[in-house]
LUMMI-750247 format. One record per residue (C-alpha): residue number from 1; residue in three letters; chain; x, z, y. Coordinates in steps of 0.25 Angstrom, whole numbers, always signed. Layout:
% LUMMI-750247
NUM ala A X Z Y
...
//
This chain:
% LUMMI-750247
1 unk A +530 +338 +545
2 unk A +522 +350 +547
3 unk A +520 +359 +535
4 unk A +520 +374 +532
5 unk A +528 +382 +524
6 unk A +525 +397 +526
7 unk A +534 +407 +521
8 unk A +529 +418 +534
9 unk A +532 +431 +535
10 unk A +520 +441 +539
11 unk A +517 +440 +554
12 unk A +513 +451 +560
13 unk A +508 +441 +571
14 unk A +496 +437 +563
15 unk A +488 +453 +566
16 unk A +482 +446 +579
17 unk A +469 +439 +580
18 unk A +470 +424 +579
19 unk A +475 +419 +591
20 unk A +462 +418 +602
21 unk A +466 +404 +607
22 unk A +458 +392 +602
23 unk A +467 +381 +601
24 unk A +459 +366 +595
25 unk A +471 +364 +589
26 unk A +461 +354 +578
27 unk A +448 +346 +580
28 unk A +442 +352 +567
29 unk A +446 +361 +555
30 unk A +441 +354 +542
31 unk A +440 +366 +529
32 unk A +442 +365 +515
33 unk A +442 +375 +506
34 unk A +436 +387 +497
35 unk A +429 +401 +500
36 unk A +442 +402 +510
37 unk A +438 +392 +521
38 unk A +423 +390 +518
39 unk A +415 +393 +530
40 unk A +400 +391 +523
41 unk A +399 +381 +515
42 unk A +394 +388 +502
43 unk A +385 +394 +514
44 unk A +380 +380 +516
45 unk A +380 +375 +501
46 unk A +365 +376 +493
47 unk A +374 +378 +479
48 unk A +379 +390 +484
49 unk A +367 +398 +484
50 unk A +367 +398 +469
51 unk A +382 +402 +467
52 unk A +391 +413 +468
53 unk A +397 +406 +482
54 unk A +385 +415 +489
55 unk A +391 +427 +490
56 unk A +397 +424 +505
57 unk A +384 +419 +510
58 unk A +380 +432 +512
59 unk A +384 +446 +520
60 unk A +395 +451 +521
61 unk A +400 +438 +521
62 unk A +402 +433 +534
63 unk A +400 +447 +542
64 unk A +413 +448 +551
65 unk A +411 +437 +558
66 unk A +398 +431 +556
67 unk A +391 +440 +553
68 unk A +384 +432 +544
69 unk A +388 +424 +528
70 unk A +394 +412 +532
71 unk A +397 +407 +517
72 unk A +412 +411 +523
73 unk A +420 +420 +510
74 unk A +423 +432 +522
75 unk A +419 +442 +531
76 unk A +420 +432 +543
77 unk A +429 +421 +547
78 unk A +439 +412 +537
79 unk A +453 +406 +541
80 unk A +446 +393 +544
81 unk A +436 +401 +555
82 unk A +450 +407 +562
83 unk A +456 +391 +560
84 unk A +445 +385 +568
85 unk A +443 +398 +578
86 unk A +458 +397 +582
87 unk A +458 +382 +582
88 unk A +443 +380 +591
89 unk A +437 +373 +583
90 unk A +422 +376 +576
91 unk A +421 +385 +564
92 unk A +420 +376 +551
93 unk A +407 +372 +548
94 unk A +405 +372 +532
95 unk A +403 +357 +527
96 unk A +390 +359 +519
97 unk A +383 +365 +529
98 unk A +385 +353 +538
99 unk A +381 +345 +527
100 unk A +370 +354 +522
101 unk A +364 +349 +536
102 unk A +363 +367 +539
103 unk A +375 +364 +548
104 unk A +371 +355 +559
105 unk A +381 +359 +571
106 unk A +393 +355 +565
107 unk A +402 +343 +574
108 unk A +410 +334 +566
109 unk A +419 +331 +580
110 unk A +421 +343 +583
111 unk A +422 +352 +571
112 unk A +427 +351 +557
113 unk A +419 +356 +543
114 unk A +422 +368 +533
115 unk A +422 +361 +517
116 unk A +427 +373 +511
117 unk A +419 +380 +500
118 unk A +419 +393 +494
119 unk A +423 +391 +481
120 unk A +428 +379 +482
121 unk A +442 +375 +472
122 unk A +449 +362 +474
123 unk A +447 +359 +460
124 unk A +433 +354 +456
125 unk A +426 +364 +446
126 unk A +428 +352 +435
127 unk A +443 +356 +436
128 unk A +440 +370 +432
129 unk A +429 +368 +422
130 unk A +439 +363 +414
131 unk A +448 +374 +413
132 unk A +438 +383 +411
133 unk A +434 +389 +424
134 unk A +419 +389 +429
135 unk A +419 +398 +438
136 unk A +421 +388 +450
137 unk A +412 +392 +462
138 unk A +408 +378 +468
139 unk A +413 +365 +466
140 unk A +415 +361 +480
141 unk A +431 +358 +480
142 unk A +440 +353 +490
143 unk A +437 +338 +485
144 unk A +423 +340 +487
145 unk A +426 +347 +500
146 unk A +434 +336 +504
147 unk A +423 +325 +501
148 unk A +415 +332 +509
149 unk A +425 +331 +520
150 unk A +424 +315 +517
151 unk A +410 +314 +518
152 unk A +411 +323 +532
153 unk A +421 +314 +538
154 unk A +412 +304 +544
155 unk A +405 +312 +553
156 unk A +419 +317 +559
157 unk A +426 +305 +561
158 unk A +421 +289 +560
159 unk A +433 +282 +555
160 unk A +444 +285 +547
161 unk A +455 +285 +560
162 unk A +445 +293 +567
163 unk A +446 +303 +555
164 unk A +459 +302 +555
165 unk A +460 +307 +570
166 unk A +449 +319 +570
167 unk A +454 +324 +557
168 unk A +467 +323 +562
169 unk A +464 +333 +572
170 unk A +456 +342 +562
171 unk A +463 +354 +553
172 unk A +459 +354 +537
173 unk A +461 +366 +530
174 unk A +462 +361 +517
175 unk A +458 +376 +510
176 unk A +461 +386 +507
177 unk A +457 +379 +493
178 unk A +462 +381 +479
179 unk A +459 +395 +479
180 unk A +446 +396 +470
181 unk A +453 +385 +461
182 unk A +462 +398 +455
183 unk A +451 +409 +460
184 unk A +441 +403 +451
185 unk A +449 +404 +438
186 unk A +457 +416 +444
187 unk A +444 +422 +443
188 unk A +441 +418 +427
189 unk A +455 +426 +425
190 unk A +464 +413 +424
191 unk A +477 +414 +422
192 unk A +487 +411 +433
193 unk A +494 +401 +423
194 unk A +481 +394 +424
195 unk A +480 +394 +437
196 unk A +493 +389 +441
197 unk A +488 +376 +434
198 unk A +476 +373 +444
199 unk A +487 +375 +455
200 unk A +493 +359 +454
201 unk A +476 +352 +454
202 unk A +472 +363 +465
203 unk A +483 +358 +474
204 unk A +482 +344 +473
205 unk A +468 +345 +473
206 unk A +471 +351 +487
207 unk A +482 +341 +491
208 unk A +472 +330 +488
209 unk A +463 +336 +497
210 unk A +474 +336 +509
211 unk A +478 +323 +507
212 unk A +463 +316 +507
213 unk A +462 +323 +520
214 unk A +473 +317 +525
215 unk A +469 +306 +522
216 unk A +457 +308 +531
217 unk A +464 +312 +544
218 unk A +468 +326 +541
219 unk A +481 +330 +548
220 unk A +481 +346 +547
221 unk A +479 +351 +534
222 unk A +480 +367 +532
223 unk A +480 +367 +519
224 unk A +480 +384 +514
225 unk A +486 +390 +499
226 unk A +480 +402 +494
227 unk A +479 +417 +497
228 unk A +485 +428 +489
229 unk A +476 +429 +479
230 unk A +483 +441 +471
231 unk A +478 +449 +484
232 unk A +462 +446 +482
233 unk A +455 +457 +480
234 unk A +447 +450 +468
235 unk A +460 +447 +459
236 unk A +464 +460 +463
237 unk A +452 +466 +456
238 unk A +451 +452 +445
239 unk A +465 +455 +441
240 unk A +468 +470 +444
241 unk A +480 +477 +437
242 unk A +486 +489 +433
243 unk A +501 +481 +432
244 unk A +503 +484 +446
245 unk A +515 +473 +447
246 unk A +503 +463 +446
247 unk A +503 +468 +460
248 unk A +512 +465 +473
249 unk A +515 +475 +484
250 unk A +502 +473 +491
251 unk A +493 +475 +480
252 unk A +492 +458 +476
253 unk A +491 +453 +463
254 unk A +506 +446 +462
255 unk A +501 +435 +452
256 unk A +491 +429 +460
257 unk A +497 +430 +471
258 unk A +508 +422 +465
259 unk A +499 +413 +460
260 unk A +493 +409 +476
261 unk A +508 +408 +478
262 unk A +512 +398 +468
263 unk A +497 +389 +472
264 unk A +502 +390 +487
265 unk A +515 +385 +484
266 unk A +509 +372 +477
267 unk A +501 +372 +489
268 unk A +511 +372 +498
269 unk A +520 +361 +490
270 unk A +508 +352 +488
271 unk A +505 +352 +505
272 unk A +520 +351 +506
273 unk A +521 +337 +498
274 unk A +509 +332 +505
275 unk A +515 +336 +519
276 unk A +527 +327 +514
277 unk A +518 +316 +513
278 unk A +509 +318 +525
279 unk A +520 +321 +536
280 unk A +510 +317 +547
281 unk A +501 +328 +543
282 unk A +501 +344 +543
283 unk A +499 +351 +531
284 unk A +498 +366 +534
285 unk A +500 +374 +522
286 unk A +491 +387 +526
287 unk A +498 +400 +518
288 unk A +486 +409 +515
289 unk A +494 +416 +504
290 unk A +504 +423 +514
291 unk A +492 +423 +526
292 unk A +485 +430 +519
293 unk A +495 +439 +510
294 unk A +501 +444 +525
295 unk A +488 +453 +526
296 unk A +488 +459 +513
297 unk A +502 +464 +514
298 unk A +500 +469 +527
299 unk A +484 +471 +528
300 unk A +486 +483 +537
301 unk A +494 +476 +546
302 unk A +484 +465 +549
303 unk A +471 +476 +550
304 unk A +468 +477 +536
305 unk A +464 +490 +530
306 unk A +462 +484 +515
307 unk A +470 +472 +511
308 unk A +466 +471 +496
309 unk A +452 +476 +496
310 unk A +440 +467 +501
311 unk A +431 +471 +512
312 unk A +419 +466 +504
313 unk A +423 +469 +487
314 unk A +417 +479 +478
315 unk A +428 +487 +473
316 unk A +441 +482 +465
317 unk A +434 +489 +453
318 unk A +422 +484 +451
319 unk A +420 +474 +438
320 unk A +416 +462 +443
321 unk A +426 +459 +452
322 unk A +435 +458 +440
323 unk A +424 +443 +438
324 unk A +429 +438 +452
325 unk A +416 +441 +459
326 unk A +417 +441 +474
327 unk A +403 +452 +476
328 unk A +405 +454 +493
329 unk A +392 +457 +498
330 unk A +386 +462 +485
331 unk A +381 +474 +484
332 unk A +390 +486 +480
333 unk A +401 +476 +487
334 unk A +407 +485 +499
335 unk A +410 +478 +512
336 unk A +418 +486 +521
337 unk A +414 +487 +535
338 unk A +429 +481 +540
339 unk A +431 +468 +534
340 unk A +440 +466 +543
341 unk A +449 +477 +536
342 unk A +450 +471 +523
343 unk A +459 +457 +519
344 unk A +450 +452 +508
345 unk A +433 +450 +510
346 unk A +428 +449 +495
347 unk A +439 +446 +485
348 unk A +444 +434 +489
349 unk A +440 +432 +501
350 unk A +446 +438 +514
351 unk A +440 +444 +526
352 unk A +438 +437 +540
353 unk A +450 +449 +546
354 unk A +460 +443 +534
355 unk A +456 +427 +538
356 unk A +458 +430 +550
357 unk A +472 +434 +549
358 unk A +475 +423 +539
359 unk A +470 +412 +550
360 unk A +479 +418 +559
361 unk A +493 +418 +552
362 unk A +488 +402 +546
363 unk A +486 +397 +561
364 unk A +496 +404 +569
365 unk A +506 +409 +559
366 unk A +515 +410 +548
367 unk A +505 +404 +539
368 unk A +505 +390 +544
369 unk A +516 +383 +549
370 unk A +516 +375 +558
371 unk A +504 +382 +563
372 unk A +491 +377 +560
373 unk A +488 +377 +575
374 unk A +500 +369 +577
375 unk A +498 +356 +570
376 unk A +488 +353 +581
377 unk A +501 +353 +591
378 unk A +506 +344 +581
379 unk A +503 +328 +582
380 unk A +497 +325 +572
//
Protein backbone atom coordinates (compact mmCIF):
# COMPACT_ATOMS: atom_id res chain seq x y z
CA UNK A 1 0.00 0.00 0.00
CA UNK A 2 1.31 3.20 -1.17
CA UNK A 3 0.34 6.11 1.04
CA UNK A 4 2.14 9.24 2.23
CA UNK A 5 2.75 10.38 5.65
CA UNK A 6 4.90 13.50 5.43
CA UNK A 7 6.46 14.67 8.60
CA UNK A 8 9.82 16.35 6.27
CA UNK A 9 12.30 18.45 7.53
CA UNK A 10 13.27 21.57 5.23
CA UNK A 11 15.38 20.44 2.26
CA UNK A 12 17.79 22.71 1.05
CA UNK A 13 17.58 20.55 -2.06
CA UNK A 14 14.38 22.05 -3.18
CA UNK A 15 16.47 25.84 -4.29
CA UNK A 16 17.12 24.30 -7.70
CA UNK A 17 15.03 24.58 -10.77
CA UNK A 18 12.51 21.57 -11.44
CA UNK A 19 14.45 18.90 -12.76
CA UNK A 20 14.89 19.69 -16.91
CA UNK A 21 14.00 15.91 -17.61
CA UNK A 22 10.68 15.08 -19.07
CA UNK A 23 9.75 11.77 -18.01
CA UNK A 24 5.50 10.65 -19.41
CA UNK A 25 5.48 8.98 -16.24
CA UNK A 26 1.20 9.46 -16.93
CA UNK A 27 -1.07 9.51 -20.24
CA UNK A 28 -2.96 12.54 -18.91
CA UNK A 29 -3.46 14.90 -15.74
CA UNK A 30 -7.22 15.33 -14.90
CA UNK A 31 -7.67 18.71 -12.40
CA UNK A 32 -10.06 19.43 -9.82
CA UNK A 33 -10.16 22.28 -7.78
CA UNK A 34 -10.48 26.03 -6.85
CA UNK A 35 -8.68 29.38 -7.78
CA UNK A 36 -5.38 27.17 -7.00
CA UNK A 37 -5.47 24.78 -9.84
CA UNK A 38 -7.94 26.62 -12.43
CA UNK A 39 -6.12 27.17 -15.48
CA UNK A 40 -9.12 29.43 -17.36
CA UNK A 41 -12.23 28.44 -16.78
CA UNK A 42 -13.75 31.43 -15.27
CA UNK A 43 -11.89 32.89 -18.54
CA UNK A 44 -14.10 30.80 -20.49
CA UNK A 45 -17.38 31.10 -18.51
CA UNK A 46 -20.16 33.88 -19.81
CA UNK A 47 -21.26 34.29 -15.94
CA UNK A 48 -18.18 35.63 -15.14
CA UNK A 49 -18.30 38.62 -16.91
CA UNK A 50 -20.88 39.85 -14.29
CA UNK A 51 -19.06 38.72 -11.09
CA UNK A 52 -16.37 39.86 -8.96
CA UNK A 53 -14.34 36.23 -10.47
CA UNK A 54 -13.08 39.08 -13.18
CA UNK A 55 -10.36 40.42 -11.59
CA UNK A 56 -7.71 37.86 -13.13
CA UNK A 57 -8.79 38.13 -16.53
CA UNK A 58 -6.97 41.11 -16.80
CA UNK A 59 -3.03 42.57 -16.48
CA UNK A 60 -0.98 41.91 -14.35
CA UNK A 61 -2.53 38.62 -14.16
CA UNK A 62 -0.76 36.30 -16.28
CA UNK A 63 2.48 38.60 -17.04
CA UNK A 64 5.65 36.38 -16.02
CA UNK A 65 4.92 33.94 -18.16
CA UNK A 66 2.36 34.55 -20.62
CA UNK A 67 2.37 37.54 -20.92
CA UNK A 68 -1.04 37.84 -21.04
CA UNK A 69 -4.60 37.09 -18.41
CA UNK A 70 -5.16 33.69 -18.64
CA UNK A 71 -8.18 33.44 -15.87
CA UNK A 72 -4.95 31.82 -13.90
CA UNK A 73 -5.09 33.57 -9.90
CA UNK A 74 -0.92 34.35 -10.56
CA UNK A 75 1.70 36.06 -12.20
CA UNK A 76 2.51 32.97 -14.48
CA UNK A 77 2.34 29.40 -14.04
CA UNK A 78 0.41 27.10 -11.11
CA UNK A 79 1.57 23.74 -9.57
CA UNK A 80 -0.53 22.01 -12.17
CA UNK A 81 1.64 23.78 -15.18
CA UNK A 82 5.10 22.50 -13.40
CA UNK A 83 2.98 18.87 -12.87
CA UNK A 84 2.37 18.44 -16.50
CA UNK A 85 5.81 20.42 -17.64
CA UNK A 86 7.91 17.93 -15.61
CA UNK A 87 5.73 15.00 -16.45
CA UNK A 88 5.38 15.73 -20.77
CA UNK A 89 2.48 16.04 -21.20
CA UNK A 90 0.03 19.22 -22.48
CA UNK A 91 -0.79 21.99 -20.38
CA UNK A 92 -4.46 21.51 -18.94
CA UNK A 93 -6.90 22.91 -21.06
CA UNK A 94 -9.90 24.28 -18.91
CA UNK A 95 -13.21 22.18 -19.57
CA UNK A 96 -15.64 25.17 -20.38
CA UNK A 97 -13.61 26.37 -23.02
CA UNK A 98 -13.81 22.94 -24.65
CA UNK A 99 -17.24 22.97 -24.04
CA UNK A 100 -17.90 26.53 -24.99
CA UNK A 101 -16.75 25.25 -28.45
CA UNK A 102 -13.70 28.46 -28.02
CA UNK A 103 -11.28 25.66 -27.51
CA UNK A 104 -11.13 23.55 -30.57
CA UNK A 105 -7.35 21.82 -30.32
CA UNK A 106 -7.99 19.88 -27.39
CA UNK A 107 -7.15 15.69 -27.95
CA UNK A 108 -9.15 13.50 -25.66
CA UNK A 109 -6.22 10.48 -26.39
CA UNK A 110 -3.62 12.36 -25.72
CA UNK A 111 -4.38 14.93 -23.30
CA UNK A 112 -6.38 15.27 -20.03
CA UNK A 113 -9.02 18.46 -18.99
CA UNK A 114 -8.59 21.15 -16.24
CA UNK A 115 -12.43 21.35 -14.07
CA UNK A 116 -11.12 23.53 -11.56
CA UNK A 117 -12.79 26.82 -10.92
CA UNK A 118 -11.81 29.85 -9.13
CA UNK A 119 -14.01 30.09 -6.41
CA UNK A 120 -15.12 26.86 -6.31
CA UNK A 121 -16.04 25.08 -2.44
CA UNK A 122 -17.00 21.50 -2.24
CA UNK A 123 -20.02 22.51 -0.57
CA UNK A 124 -22.76 23.62 -2.77
CA UNK A 125 -23.94 27.31 -1.90
CA UNK A 126 -27.31 25.77 -0.42
CA UNK A 127 -25.04 24.38 2.32
CA UNK A 128 -23.86 27.86 3.26
CA UNK A 129 -27.07 29.89 2.65
CA UNK A 130 -28.24 28.27 5.47
CA UNK A 131 -25.85 29.16 7.87
CA UNK A 132 -25.88 32.50 6.97
CA UNK A 133 -23.10 32.97 4.54
CA UNK A 134 -23.88 34.57 0.89
CA UNK A 135 -20.94 35.69 0.01
CA UNK A 136 -20.11 32.48 -1.98
CA UNK A 137 -18.45 33.25 -5.40
CA UNK A 138 -19.81 30.67 -7.75
CA UNK A 139 -21.60 27.69 -7.40
CA UNK A 140 -19.49 25.25 -9.52
CA UNK A 141 -18.39 22.74 -6.70
CA UNK A 142 -16.47 19.78 -6.92
CA UNK A 143 -19.69 17.61 -7.65
CA UNK A 144 -20.65 19.69 -10.37
CA UNK A 145 -16.93 19.56 -11.44
CA UNK A 146 -17.18 16.00 -11.23
CA UNK A 147 -20.39 15.62 -13.38
CA UNK A 148 -18.86 17.43 -15.81
CA UNK A 149 -15.98 14.85 -15.72
CA UNK A 150 -19.04 12.30 -16.44
CA UNK A 151 -20.41 13.95 -19.29
CA UNK A 152 -16.59 14.15 -20.72
CA UNK A 153 -15.91 10.59 -20.51
CA UNK A 154 -17.31 9.45 -23.54
CA UNK A 155 -15.13 11.22 -25.82
CA UNK A 156 -11.95 9.81 -23.90
CA UNK A 157 -12.74 6.20 -23.57
CA UNK A 158 -15.90 3.98 -25.39
CA UNK A 159 -16.42 1.42 -22.58
CA UNK A 160 -16.15 1.17 -19.27
CA UNK A 161 -12.80 -1.38 -19.31
CA UNK A 162 -11.41 0.87 -21.80
CA UNK A 163 -11.89 3.68 -19.18
CA UNK A 164 -10.79 1.68 -16.69
CA UNK A 165 -7.40 1.18 -18.81
CA UNK A 166 -6.73 5.04 -20.17
CA UNK A 167 -7.55 6.49 -16.77
CA UNK A 168 -5.74 4.08 -15.12
CA UNK A 169 -2.72 5.58 -16.71
CA UNK A 170 -3.92 9.08 -16.06
CA UNK A 171 -3.08 11.32 -12.81
CA UNK A 172 -6.23 13.21 -10.98
CA UNK A 173 -5.41 15.95 -8.64
CA UNK A 174 -8.42 15.92 -6.79
CA UNK A 175 -7.62 19.87 -5.44
CA UNK A 176 -6.57 21.65 -3.87
CA UNK A 177 -10.32 22.11 -2.82
CA UNK A 178 -12.07 22.95 0.43
CA UNK A 179 -10.19 26.09 0.78
CA UNK A 180 -12.83 28.82 -0.27
CA UNK A 181 -15.43 26.54 1.86
CA UNK A 182 -13.58 28.28 5.20
CA UNK A 183 -12.25 31.36 3.14
CA UNK A 184 -15.72 32.36 2.45
CA UNK A 185 -17.04 32.61 6.00
CA UNK A 186 -13.39 33.44 7.17
CA UNK A 187 -14.00 36.29 5.37
CA UNK A 188 -17.54 37.43 7.02
CA UNK A 189 -15.22 37.19 10.42
CA UNK A 190 -16.58 33.56 11.41
CA UNK A 191 -15.39 32.09 14.14
CA UNK A 192 -13.01 29.37 14.13
CA UNK A 193 -15.38 27.25 16.46
CA UNK A 194 -17.66 27.71 13.54
CA UNK A 195 -15.55 26.64 11.12
CA UNK A 196 -14.22 23.65 12.74
CA UNK A 197 -17.84 22.35 11.95
CA UNK A 198 -17.80 22.44 8.15
CA UNK A 199 -14.49 20.59 8.57
CA UNK A 200 -16.37 16.68 8.72
CA UNK A 201 -19.15 17.78 5.25
CA UNK A 202 -16.01 19.40 3.48
CA UNK A 203 -14.06 16.22 3.82
CA UNK A 204 -16.54 13.67 3.01
CA UNK A 205 -17.82 15.73 0.46
CA UNK A 206 -14.06 15.39 -1.00
CA UNK A 207 -13.64 11.56 -0.12
CA UNK A 208 -16.96 11.04 -2.28
CA UNK A 209 -15.35 12.68 -4.85
CA UNK A 210 -12.09 10.22 -4.75
CA UNK A 211 -14.09 7.34 -4.38
CA UNK A 212 -16.72 7.94 -7.54
CA UNK A 213 -13.34 8.30 -9.42
CA UNK A 214 -12.41 5.31 -8.46
CA UNK A 215 -14.90 3.85 -9.58
CA UNK A 216 -14.34 5.14 -13.03
CA UNK A 217 -10.73 4.04 -13.53
CA UNK A 218 -8.72 6.41 -11.41
CA UNK A 219 -5.62 4.71 -10.15
CA UNK A 220 -3.39 7.72 -8.92
CA UNK A 221 -5.21 10.23 -7.00
CA UNK A 222 -3.08 13.24 -5.40
CA UNK A 223 -5.28 14.45 -3.22
CA UNK A 224 -3.60 18.20 -1.63
CA UNK A 225 -4.62 19.77 2.25
CA UNK A 226 -4.54 23.26 2.64
CA UNK A 227 -1.81 26.00 2.99
CA UNK A 228 -1.01 28.14 5.87
CA UNK A 229 -3.48 30.25 6.01
CA UNK A 230 -2.20 32.35 9.21
CA UNK A 231 0.63 33.38 6.54
CA UNK A 232 -1.79 35.33 3.89
CA UNK A 233 -1.18 38.36 3.43
CA UNK A 234 -5.11 39.34 3.52
CA UNK A 235 -5.80 37.65 7.00
CA UNK A 236 -2.78 39.15 8.02
CA UNK A 237 -4.26 42.57 7.27
CA UNK A 238 -8.26 41.03 8.12
CA UNK A 239 -7.27 40.12 11.43
CA UNK A 240 -4.15 42.30 12.30
CA UNK A 241 -3.24 42.61 16.08
CA UNK A 242 -1.39 44.42 18.57
CA UNK A 243 -1.22 40.83 20.97
CA UNK A 244 1.73 40.00 19.36
CA UNK A 245 1.59 36.24 20.89
CA UNK A 246 -1.27 35.86 18.04
CA UNK A 247 1.84 35.79 16.01
CA UNK A 248 4.57 32.94 15.47
CA UNK A 249 8.26 33.47 15.07
CA UNK A 250 8.00 34.22 11.42
CA UNK A 251 5.24 36.78 11.61
CA UNK A 252 1.95 34.10 11.01
CA UNK A 253 -0.99 34.21 12.67
CA UNK A 254 -0.85 30.94 15.02
CA UNK A 255 -4.56 30.43 15.17
CA UNK A 256 -5.23 29.90 11.64
CA UNK A 257 -2.55 28.30 11.06
CA UNK A 258 -3.68 25.75 13.63
CA UNK A 259 -6.81 25.65 12.24
CA UNK A 260 -5.15 24.44 8.48
CA UNK A 261 -3.27 22.06 10.66
CA UNK A 262 -6.34 20.57 12.43
CA UNK A 263 -8.36 20.46 8.61
CA UNK A 264 -5.08 18.66 7.08
CA UNK A 265 -5.06 16.18 9.62
CA UNK A 266 -8.93 15.09 8.92
CA UNK A 267 -7.56 15.06 5.55
CA UNK A 268 -4.90 13.07 5.90
CA UNK A 269 -7.13 10.48 8.23
CA UNK A 270 -9.90 10.48 5.77
CA UNK A 271 -7.37 9.40 2.52
CA UNK A 272 -5.74 6.89 5.08
CA UNK A 273 -9.12 4.95 5.61
CA UNK A 274 -9.88 5.04 2.18
CA UNK A 275 -6.34 3.87 1.27
CA UNK A 276 -7.23 0.89 3.61
CA UNK A 277 -10.06 -0.02 1.39
CA UNK A 278 -8.55 0.72 -1.93
CA UNK A 279 -5.09 -1.39 -1.37
CA UNK A 280 -4.83 -1.70 -5.31
CA UNK A 281 -4.76 2.04 -5.74
CA UNK A 282 -2.41 5.13 -4.83
CA UNK A 283 -3.69 7.83 -2.78
CA UNK A 284 -0.84 10.60 -2.57
CA UNK A 285 -1.59 12.76 0.16
CA UNK A 286 -0.04 16.35 -1.28
CA UNK A 287 1.26 18.55 2.00
CA UNK A 288 0.92 22.02 0.73
CA UNK A 289 0.82 23.28 4.36
CA UNK A 290 4.71 22.39 5.03
CA UNK A 291 5.56 23.04 1.16
CA UNK A 292 4.64 25.97 1.35
CA UNK A 293 5.41 26.88 5.09
CA UNK A 294 9.47 25.98 3.96
CA UNK A 295 9.60 29.21 2.10
CA UNK A 296 8.22 31.54 4.56
CA UNK A 297 10.49 30.53 7.32
CA UNK A 298 13.43 30.63 5.05
CA UNK A 299 12.12 33.01 2.11
CA UNK A 300 15.68 34.28 1.75
CA UNK A 301 17.08 31.25 1.43
CA UNK A 302 14.88 30.37 -1.63
CA UNK A 303 15.42 33.83 -3.53
CA UNK A 304 12.82 35.88 -1.75
CA UNK A 305 13.31 39.23 -0.74
CA UNK A 306 9.55 39.71 0.92
CA UNK A 307 7.89 36.70 2.24
CA UNK A 308 4.70 38.20 3.91
CA UNK A 309 3.99 41.13 1.51
CA UNK A 310 2.35 40.69 -1.92
CA UNK A 311 4.14 41.69 -5.15
CA UNK A 312 0.57 43.02 -6.48
CA UNK A 313 -1.48 44.53 -2.89
CA UNK A 314 -2.10 47.98 -1.76
CA UNK A 315 -0.67 48.59 1.41
CA UNK A 316 -1.43 46.46 4.82
CA UNK A 317 -3.22 49.80 5.98
CA UNK A 318 -5.72 50.59 3.56
CA UNK A 319 -9.55 49.92 4.77
CA UNK A 320 -10.84 47.92 2.56
CA UNK A 321 -8.59 45.10 2.75
CA UNK A 322 -10.00 44.75 6.22
CA UNK A 323 -13.68 43.45 3.64
CA UNK A 324 -11.40 40.68 2.11
CA UNK A 325 -11.09 42.40 -1.24
CA UNK A 326 -8.51 40.96 -3.41
CA UNK A 327 -7.89 44.81 -5.65
CA UNK A 328 -4.33 43.56 -7.96
CA UNK A 329 -4.42 45.44 -10.89
CA UNK A 330 -6.57 48.35 -9.73
CA UNK A 331 -5.55 51.32 -9.83
CA UNK A 332 -3.66 52.85 -6.76
CA UNK A 333 -2.61 48.70 -6.38
CA UNK A 334 1.35 48.80 -6.64
CA UNK A 335 2.88 45.83 -8.62
CA UNK A 336 6.39 45.54 -8.20
CA UNK A 337 8.73 45.17 -11.07
CA UNK A 338 10.07 41.55 -9.44
CA UNK A 339 7.33 39.31 -8.82
CA UNK A 340 9.52 36.86 -8.75
CA UNK A 341 10.84 38.44 -5.33
CA UNK A 342 7.75 38.04 -3.34
CA UNK A 343 5.97 34.67 -1.96
CA UNK A 344 2.36 35.72 -2.14
CA UNK A 345 0.73 37.46 -5.72
CA UNK A 346 -2.51 39.19 -4.43
CA UNK A 347 -3.62 38.06 -0.94
CA UNK A 348 -4.25 34.79 -1.21
CA UNK A 349 -2.72 33.73 -4.05
CA UNK A 350 0.93 33.02 -4.65
CA UNK A 351 3.34 34.01 -7.35
CA UNK A 352 4.63 31.77 -10.35
CA UNK A 353 8.43 31.92 -8.33
CA UNK A 354 6.65 30.31 -4.99
CA UNK A 355 4.53 27.48 -7.37
CA UNK A 356 7.28 26.89 -8.53
CA UNK A 357 8.96 25.83 -5.62
CA UNK A 358 6.08 24.01 -4.19
CA UNK A 359 5.72 21.82 -7.43
CA UNK A 360 9.17 20.96 -6.86
CA UNK A 361 9.33 19.70 -3.20
CA UNK A 362 5.50 17.69 -4.20
CA UNK A 363 7.05 15.93 -7.19
CA UNK A 364 10.60 15.21 -6.32
CA UNK A 365 10.57 15.61 -2.62
CA UNK A 366 9.77 15.54 0.90
CA UNK A 367 6.37 16.50 0.29
CA UNK A 368 5.07 13.45 -1.47
CA UNK A 369 5.99 10.00 -0.65
CA UNK A 370 6.24 7.77 -2.57
CA UNK A 371 7.13 10.42 -5.17
CA UNK A 372 4.43 11.31 -7.29
CA UNK A 373 6.59 10.56 -10.22
CA UNK A 374 7.23 7.22 -8.74
CA UNK A 375 3.82 5.67 -8.86
CA UNK A 376 4.20 5.36 -12.54
CA UNK A 377 7.28 2.76 -11.91
CA UNK A 378 4.79 1.12 -9.74
CA UNK A 379 2.37 -1.51 -11.42
CA UNK A 380 -0.52 -0.40 -11.18
Amino acid sequence: VWFVVVLAAIHTSSVSALSSSRSRCFRAIYSFGDSLADTGNNYYDPSVLSSSQTIALHLPYGETFFHCPTGRWSDGRLIVDFFAEQMGVPLLKPYVGIKNGKINSWNPTAEGVNFAVAGATAMDSSYYLGKGIYNIATNYTLGVQLNWFKDLLPSICASPSECKELLGRSLFLVGEIGGNDFNHPLFLRKSVEELRTYVPDVINEISSAITKLIDVGAQTLVVPGNFPLGCNYIYLSMFKTEDIEAYDEIGCLRWLNRFAEYYNKQLYAEINRLQVLHPNVNIIYADYYHAALQIYQSPKQYGFTESLLSACCPPLDLPNKSEGSIDCGKPGVVVCDNPSQYISWDGLHLTEAAYKLIAKGLLNGPYTNPRIASSCDSDI
